[in-house]
Backbone as numpy.savetxt, mean C-alpha at the origin, in Angstrom:
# Nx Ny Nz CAx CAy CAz Cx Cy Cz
14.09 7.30 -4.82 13.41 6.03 -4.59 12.65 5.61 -5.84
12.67 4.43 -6.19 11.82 4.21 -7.10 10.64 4.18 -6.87
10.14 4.32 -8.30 8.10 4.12 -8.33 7.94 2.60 -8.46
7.40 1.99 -7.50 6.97 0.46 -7.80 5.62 0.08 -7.93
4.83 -0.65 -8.72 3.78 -0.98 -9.08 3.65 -2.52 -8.63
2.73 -2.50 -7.50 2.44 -4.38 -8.16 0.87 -4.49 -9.06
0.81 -5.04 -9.72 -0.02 -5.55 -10.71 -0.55 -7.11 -9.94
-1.92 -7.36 -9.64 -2.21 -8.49 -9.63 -3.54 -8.97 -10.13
-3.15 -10.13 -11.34 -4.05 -10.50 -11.48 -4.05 -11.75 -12.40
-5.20 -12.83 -12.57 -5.04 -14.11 -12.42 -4.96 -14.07 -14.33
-5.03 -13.59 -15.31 -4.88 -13.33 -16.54 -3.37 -12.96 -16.73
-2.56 -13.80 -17.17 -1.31 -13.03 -17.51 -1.19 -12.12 -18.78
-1.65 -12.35 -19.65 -1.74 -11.53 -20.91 -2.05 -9.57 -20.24
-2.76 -9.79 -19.09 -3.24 -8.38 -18.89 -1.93 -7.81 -18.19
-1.22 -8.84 -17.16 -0.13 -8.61 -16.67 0.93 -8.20 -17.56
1.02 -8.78 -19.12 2.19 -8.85 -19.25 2.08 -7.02 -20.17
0.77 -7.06 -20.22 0.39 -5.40 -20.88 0.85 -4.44 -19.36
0.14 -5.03 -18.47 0.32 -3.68 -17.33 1.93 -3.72 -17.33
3.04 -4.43 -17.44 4.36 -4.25 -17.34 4.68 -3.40 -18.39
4.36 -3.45 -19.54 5.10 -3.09 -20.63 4.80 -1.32 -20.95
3.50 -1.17 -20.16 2.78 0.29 -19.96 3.86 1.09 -18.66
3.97 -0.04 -18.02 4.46 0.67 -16.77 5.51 0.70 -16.71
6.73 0.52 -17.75 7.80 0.29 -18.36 8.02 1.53 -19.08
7.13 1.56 -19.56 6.98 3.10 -20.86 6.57 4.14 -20.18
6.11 4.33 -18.80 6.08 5.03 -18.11 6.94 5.46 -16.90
8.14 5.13 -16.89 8.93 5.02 -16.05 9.06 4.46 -14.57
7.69 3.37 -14.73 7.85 2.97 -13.24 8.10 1.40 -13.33
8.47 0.92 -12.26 8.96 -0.15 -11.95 8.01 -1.52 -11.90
7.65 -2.22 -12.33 6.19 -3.11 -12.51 6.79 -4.96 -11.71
6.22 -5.11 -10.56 6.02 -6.28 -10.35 4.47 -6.64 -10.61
5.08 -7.95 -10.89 3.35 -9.05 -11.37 3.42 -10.08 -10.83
1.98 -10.39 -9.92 1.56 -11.33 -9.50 0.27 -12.22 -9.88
0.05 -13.50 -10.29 -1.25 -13.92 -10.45 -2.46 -14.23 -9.81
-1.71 -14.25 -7.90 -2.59 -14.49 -6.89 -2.22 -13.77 -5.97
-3.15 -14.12 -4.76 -2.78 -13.00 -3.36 -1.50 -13.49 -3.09
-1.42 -14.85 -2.25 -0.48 -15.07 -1.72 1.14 -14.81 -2.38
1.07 -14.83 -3.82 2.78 -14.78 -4.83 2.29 -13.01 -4.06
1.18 -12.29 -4.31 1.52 -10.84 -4.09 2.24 -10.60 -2.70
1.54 -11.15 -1.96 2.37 -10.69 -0.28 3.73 -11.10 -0.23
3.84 -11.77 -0.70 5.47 -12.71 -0.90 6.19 -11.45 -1.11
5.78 -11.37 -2.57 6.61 -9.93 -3.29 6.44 -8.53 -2.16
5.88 -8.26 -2.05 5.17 -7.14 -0.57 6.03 -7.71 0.61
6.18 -8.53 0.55 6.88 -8.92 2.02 9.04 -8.69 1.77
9.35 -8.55 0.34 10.62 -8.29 0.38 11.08 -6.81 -0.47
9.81 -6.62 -1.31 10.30 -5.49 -2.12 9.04 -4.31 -1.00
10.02 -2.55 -1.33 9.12 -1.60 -0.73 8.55 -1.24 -1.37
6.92 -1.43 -1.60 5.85 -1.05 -2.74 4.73 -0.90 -1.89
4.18 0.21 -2.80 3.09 1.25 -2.42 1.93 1.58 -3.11
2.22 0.88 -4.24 0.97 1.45 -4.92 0.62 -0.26 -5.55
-0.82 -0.56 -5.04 -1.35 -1.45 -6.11 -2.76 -1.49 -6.83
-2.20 -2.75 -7.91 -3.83 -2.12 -8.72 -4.07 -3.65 -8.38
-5.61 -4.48 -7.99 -6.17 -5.28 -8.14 -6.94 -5.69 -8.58
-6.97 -7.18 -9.20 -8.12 -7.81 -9.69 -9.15 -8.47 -8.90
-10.82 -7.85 -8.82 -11.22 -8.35 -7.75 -11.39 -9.87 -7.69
-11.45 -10.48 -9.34 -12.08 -11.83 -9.39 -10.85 -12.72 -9.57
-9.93 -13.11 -8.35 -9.58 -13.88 -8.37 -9.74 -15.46 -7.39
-9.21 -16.65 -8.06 -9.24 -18.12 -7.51 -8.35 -18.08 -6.10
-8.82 -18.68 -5.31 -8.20 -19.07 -3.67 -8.59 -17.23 -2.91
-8.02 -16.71 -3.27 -7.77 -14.87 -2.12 -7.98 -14.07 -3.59
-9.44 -13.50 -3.38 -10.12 -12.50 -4.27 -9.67 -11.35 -3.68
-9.68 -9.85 -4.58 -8.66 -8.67 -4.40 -9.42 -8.07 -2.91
-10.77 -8.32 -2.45 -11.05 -8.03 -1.95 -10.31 -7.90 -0.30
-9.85 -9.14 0.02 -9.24 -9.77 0.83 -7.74 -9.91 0.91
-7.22 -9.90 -0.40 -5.56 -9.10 -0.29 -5.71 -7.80 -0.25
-6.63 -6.51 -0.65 -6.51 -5.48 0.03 -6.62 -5.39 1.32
-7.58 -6.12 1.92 -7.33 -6.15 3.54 -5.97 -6.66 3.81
-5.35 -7.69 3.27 -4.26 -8.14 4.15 -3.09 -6.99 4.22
-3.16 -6.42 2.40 -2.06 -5.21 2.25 -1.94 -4.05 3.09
-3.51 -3.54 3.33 -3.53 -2.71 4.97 -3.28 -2.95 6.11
-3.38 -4.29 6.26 -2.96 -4.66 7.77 -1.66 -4.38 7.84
-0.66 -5.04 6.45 0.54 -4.59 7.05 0.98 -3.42 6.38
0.65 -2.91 5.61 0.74 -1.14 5.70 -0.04 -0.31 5.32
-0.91 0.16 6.23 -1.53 0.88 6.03 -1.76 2.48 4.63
-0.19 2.78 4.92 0.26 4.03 4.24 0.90 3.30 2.88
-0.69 2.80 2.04 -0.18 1.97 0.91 -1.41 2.86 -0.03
-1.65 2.74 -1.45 -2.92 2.98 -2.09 -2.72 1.71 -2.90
-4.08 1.26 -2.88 -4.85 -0.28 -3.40 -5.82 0.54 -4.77
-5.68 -0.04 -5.92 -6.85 0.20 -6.39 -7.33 -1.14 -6.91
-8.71 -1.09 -6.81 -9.25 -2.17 -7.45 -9.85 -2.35 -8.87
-9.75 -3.24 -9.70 -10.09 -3.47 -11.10 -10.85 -4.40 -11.55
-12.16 -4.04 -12.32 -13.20 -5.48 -12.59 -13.84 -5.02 -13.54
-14.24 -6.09 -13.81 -15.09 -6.07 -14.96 -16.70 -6.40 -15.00
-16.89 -6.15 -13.36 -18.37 -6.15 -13.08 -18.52 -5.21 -12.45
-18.93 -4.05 -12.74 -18.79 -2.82 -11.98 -20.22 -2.84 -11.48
-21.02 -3.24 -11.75 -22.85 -3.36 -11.40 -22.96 -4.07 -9.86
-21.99 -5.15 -10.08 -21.69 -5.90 -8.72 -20.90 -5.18 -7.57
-20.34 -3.97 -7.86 -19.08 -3.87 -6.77 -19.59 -2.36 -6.12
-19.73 -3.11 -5.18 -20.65 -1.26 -4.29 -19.48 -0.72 -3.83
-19.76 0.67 -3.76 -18.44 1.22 -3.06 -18.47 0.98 -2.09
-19.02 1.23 -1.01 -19.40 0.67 0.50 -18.56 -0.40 0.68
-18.32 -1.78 -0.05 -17.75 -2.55 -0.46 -16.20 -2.77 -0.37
-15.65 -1.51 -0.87 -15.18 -1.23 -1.71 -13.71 -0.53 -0.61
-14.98 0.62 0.15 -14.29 0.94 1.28 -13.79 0.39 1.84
-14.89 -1.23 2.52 -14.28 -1.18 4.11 -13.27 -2.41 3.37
-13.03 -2.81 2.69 -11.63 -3.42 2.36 -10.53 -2.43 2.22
-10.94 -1.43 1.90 -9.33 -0.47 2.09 -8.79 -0.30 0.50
-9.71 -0.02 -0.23 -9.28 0.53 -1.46 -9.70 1.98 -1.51
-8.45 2.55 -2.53 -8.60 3.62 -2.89 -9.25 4.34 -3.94
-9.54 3.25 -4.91 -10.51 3.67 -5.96 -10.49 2.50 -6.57
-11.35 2.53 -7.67 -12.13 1.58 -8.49 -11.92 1.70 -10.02
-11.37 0.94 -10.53 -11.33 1.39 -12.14 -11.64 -0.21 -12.86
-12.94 0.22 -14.08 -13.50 -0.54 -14.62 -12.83 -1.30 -15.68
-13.01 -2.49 -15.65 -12.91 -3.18 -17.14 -13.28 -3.36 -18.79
-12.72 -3.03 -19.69 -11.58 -2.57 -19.69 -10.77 -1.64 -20.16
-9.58 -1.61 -19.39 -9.34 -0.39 -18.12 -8.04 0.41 -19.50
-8.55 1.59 -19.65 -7.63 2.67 -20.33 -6.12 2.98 -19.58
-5.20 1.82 -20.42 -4.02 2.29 -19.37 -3.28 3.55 -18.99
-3.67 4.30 -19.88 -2.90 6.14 -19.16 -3.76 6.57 -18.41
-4.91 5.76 -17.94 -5.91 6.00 -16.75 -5.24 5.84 -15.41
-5.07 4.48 -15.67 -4.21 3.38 -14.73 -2.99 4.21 -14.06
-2.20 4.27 -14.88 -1.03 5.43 -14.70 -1.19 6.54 -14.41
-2.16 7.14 -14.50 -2.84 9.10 -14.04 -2.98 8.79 -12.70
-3.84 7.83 -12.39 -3.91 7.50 -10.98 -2.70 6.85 -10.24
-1.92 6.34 -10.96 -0.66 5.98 -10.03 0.14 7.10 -10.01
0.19 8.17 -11.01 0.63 9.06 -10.49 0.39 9.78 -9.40
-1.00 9.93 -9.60 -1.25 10.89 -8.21 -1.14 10.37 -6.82
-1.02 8.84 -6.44 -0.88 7.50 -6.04 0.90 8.05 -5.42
1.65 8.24 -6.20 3.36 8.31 -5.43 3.21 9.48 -4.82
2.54 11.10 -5.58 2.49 12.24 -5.02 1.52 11.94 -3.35
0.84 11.80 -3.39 0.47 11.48 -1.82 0.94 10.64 -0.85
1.93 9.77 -1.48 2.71 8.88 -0.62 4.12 9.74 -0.09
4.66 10.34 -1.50 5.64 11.46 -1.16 5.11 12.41 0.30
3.70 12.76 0.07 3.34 13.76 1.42 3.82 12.87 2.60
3.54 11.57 2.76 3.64 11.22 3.98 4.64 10.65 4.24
5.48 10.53 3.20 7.06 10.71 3.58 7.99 11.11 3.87
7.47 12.76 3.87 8.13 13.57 4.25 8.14 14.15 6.02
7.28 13.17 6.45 7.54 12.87 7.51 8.91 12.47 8.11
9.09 12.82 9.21 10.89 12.38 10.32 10.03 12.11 11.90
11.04 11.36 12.25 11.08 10.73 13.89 12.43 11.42 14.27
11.97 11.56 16.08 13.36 11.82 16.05 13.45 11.22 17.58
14.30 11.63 18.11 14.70 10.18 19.73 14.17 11.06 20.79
12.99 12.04 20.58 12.20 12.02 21.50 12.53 12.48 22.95
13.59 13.27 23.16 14.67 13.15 24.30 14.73 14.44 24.60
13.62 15.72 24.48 13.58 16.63 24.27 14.89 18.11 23.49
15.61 17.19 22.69 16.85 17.62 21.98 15.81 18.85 21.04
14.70 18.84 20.70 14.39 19.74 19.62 13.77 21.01 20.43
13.27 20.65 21.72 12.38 21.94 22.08 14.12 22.98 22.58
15.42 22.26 23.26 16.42 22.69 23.50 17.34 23.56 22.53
16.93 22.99 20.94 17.56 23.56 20.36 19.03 23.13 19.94
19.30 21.77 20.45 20.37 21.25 19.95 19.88 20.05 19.13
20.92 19.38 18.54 20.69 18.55 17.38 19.39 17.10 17.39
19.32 16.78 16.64 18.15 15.94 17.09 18.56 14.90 15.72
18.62 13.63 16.04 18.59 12.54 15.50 17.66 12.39 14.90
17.74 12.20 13.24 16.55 11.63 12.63 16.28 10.88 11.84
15.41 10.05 11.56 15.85 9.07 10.66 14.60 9.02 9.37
14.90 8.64 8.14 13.67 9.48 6.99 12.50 8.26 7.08
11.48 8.93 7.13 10.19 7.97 7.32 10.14 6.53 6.54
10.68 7.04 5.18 10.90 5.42 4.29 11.35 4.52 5.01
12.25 4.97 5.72 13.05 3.90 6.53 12.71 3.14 7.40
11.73 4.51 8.10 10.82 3.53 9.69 9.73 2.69 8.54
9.21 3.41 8.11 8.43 2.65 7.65 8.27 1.41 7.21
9.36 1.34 6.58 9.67 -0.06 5.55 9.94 -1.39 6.82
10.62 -0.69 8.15 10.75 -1.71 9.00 9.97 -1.93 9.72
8.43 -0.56 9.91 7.46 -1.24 10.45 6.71 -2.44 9.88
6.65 -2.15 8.27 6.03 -2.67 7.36 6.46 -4.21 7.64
7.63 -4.29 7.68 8.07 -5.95 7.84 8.07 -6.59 9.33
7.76 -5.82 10.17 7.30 -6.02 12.02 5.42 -6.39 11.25
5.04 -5.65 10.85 3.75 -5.89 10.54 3.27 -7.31 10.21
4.21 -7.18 8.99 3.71 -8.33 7.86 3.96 -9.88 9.07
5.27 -9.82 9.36 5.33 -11.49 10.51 4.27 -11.39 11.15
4.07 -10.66 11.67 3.06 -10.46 12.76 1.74 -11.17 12.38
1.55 -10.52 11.15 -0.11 -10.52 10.61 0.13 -12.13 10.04
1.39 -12.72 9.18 1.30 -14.20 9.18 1.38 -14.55 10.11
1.92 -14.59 11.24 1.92 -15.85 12.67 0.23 -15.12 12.92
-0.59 -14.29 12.75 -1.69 -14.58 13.45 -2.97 -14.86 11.66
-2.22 -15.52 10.66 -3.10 -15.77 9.80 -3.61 -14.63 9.80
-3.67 -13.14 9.77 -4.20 -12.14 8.78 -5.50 -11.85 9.57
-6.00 -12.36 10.89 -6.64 -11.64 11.80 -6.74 -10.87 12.36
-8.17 -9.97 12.41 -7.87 -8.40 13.12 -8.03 -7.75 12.33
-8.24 -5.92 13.04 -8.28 -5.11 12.08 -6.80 -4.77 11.76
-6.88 -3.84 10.09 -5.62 -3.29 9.67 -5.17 -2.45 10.60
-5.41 -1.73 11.58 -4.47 -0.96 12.30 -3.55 -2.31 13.19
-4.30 -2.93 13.75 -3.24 -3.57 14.70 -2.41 -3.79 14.77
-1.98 -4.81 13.15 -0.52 -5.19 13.03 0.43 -3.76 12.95
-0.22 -2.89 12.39 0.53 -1.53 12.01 1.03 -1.03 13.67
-0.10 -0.72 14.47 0.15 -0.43 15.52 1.85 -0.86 16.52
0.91 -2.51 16.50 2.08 -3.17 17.15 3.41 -3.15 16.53
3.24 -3.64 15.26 4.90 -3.04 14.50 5.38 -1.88 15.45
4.81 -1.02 14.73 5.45 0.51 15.23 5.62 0.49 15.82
5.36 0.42 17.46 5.45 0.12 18.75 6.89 -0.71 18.77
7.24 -1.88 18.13 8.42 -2.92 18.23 9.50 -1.78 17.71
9.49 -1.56 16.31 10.50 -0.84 15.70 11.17 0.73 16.81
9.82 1.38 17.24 10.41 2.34 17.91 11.12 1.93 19.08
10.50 0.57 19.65 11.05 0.63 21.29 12.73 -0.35 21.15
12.79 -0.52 19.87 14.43 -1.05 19.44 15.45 -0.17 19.44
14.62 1.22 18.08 15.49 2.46 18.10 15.41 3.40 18.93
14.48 3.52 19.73 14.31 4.40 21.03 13.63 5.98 20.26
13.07 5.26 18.82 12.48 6.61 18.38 11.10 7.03 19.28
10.54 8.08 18.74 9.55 8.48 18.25 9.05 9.14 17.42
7.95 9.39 16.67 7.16 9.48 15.75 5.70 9.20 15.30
4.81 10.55 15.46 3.64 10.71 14.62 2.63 9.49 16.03
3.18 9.06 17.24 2.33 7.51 17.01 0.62 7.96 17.19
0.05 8.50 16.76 -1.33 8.39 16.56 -1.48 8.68 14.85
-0.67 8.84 14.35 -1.06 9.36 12.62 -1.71 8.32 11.79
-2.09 8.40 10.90 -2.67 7.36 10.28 -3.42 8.20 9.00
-2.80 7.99 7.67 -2.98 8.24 6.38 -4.68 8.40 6.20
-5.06 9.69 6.01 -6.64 9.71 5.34 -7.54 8.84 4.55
-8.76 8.07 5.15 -9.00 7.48 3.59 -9.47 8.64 2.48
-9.33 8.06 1.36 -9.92 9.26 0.38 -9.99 8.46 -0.88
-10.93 7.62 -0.62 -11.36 6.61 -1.89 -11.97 7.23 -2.75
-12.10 7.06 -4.36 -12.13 7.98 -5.19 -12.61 6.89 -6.32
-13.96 6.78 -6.80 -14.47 6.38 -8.08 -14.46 7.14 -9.54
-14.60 8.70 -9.03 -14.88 9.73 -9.91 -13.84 9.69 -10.69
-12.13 10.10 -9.97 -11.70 10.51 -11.00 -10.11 9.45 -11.41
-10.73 8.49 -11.05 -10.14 7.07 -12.21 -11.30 6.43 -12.47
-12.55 6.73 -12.17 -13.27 5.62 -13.47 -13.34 6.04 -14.85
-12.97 5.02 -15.45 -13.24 4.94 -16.83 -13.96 3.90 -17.57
């Protein structure tokens, strides 16, 4: 699977650096200048890791990290500014970021943390569903299908969802209800109480 990056932020010059870093690093770099071009992109490509700018015009990062949790939760957000005096972690949290990295920002920083960013996404991908039909406690075969997969189709049960209700609610819901749609199509099951740790982290990406 590839490593995908979205990059957002209302400066293209910084964009067109975070591509060319994340290019030289072997990962895959979409760029956006606002929230809404970001969800667009989020709404057709499978991406997991983003870095945000908090100070942006119309939907500040604050508020596309909420929307990016609503529709997937099992994402890492980091946020990026250049007023770090202003941005409490508390803050910081209950939008659903994973860490904080200052302006301006040391890009093999950027990248240390997106590394460690795919390795914890890998953990929770290695997750399987299976059809729930007691085939595994029996000992005969059991249908399964690889978490990327559910995932990516909860992710897009999510995302309609969370536009027809304008992005209201908490981030579990849309996640919830997705999941709920996708399994009761494929007749899976899987994990349904799990839900990815927060483990927001200033220490070791600030720079």
């Amino acid at each position: 699977m590839e490593n995908k990056i979205l990059f957002v932020d209302d400066e293209h010059y910084i964009l067109r650096l975070y591509k060319a870093f994340a290019l030289g690093h072997g990962y895959v770099p979409y760029c956006a200048s606002g929230g809404d071009e970001a969800l667009k992109i989020m709404a057709r490509e499978n991406i997991r890791v983003f870095c945000l700018d908090l100070s942006m015009p119309e939907m500040d990062g604050f508020e596309l990290c909420r929307r990016i949790k609503q529709i997937n939760p099992f994402t890492r957000v980091y946020a990026v500014s250049g007023y770090s005096e202003g941005v409490h972690p508390d803050k910081l949290q209950s939008a659903g970021f994973d860490g904080f990295m200052e302006k301006p920002v040391r890009y093999d920083t950027v990248f240390k943390a997106c590394h460690a960013a795919f390795e914890q996404i890998a953990s929770w991908e290695n997750r399987t569903c299976d059809t729930g039909d007691g085939a595994a406690q029996s000992g005969a075969s059991v249908k399964t299908v690889p978490s990327t997969e559910i995932q990516r189709m909860i992710e897009f049960e999510a995302y309609l969802l969370a536009e027809k209700n304008n992005f209201q609610g908490e981030p579990v819901d849309y996640w919830t209800v997705g999941e709920a749609h996708v399994k009761a199509r494929l007749g899976l099951n899987c994990d349904p109480a799990w839900q990815p740790e927060p483990q927001f982290n200033t220490q070791a990406i600030h720079c």
